[in-house]
Steps between C-alpha positions, in 0.01 A plus 500: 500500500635845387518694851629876336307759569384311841480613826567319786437667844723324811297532853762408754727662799741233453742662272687181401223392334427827363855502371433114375262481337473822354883441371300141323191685394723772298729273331212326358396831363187609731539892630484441919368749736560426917319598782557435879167468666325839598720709243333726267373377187550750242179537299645598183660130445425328163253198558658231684426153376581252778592600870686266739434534851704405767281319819771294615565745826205793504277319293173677642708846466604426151164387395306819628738770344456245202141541519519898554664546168337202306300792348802670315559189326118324345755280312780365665469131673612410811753177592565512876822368559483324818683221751399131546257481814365860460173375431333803657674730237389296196143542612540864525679514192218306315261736647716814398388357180905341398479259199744267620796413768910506509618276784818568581809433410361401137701498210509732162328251301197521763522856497485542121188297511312617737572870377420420127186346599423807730586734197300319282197535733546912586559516083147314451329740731660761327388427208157391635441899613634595159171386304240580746257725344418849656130355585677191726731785612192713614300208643796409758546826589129561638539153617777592729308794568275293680702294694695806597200637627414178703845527664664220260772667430779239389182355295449819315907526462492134375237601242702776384785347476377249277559208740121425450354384239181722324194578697327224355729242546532592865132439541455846560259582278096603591304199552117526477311465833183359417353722747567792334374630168664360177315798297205244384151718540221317655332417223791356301543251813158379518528410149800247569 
């Protein structure tokens, strides 16, 4: 998989594995961006395609300021790169919404995989948004409207993100209540 003109973003405050695997990640030609946990993310960065997150030590730390600036980046996928026998931070990972798991140590062959398969997924969903029409772009937004107004917020960010699928598809869409009035007169219901 060509990986030029990909951005990889590197969530950890271990800087050896900053230095690692960012060293790796360039010489197989991907542009690598590093951030300790809590540090500003500047919001003028190019769309980053796959993020790896560090849970190995501050898992729950990692995995909130991950969440705080999931926003910036509707795109990228997660891989949480974690330790054998952290089970709690896989679950949180999986529910951060991360794609897949680096146990460590692992080897560059695993790594290539796991990242070309992660790239592959963040290009797809890239591509996905790409050819939505302005009417499936209008329906999410008033759909998030309304879960933002019920207090759903990461529902309404998920929807405009494009996580979600369309309205429809999410079951979303107005059902008729038999007890209410399906614009049939009287008369036209009698008839049937």
């Amino acid at each position: 998989m060509n990986w030029n003109k990909s951005l990889f973003l590197i969530l950890t405050d271990d800087q050896a594995l900053k230095d690692t695997l960012g060293l790796k990640l360039k010489e197989w030609g991907a542009d690598v961006f590093c951030l300790g946990i809590g540090e500003v993310f500047p919001s003028q960065r190019k769309a980053i395609d796959v993020a790896l997150i560090d849970v190995r030590q501050k898992a729950t730390e990692a995995l909130h300021y991950f969440n705080t600036i999931k926003p910036l980046m509707p795109f990228a996928e997660a891989l949480i790169v974690n330790r054998s026998g952290n089970i709690s931070g896989s679950i949180e990972g999986m529910r951060s919404g991360a794609g897949d798991e680096l146990l460590v140590p692992f080897d560059t062959v695993t790594l290539r995989e796991r990242i070309n398969k992660a790239l592959k997924r963040s290009r797809k969903r890239q591509k996905k948004q790409a050819k939505r029409s302005i009417f499936s772009v209008f329906e999410d937004a008033m759909s998030a409207a309304t879960f933002a107004q019920a207090s759903e917020f990461e529902t309404a960010l998920e929807i405009l993100n494009g996580s979600s699928s369309s309205t429809k598809e999410r079951g979303l869409s107005a059902k008729k209540d038999p007890g209410k009035n399906t614009g049939d007169s009287d008369r036209e219901k009698e008839k049937k």
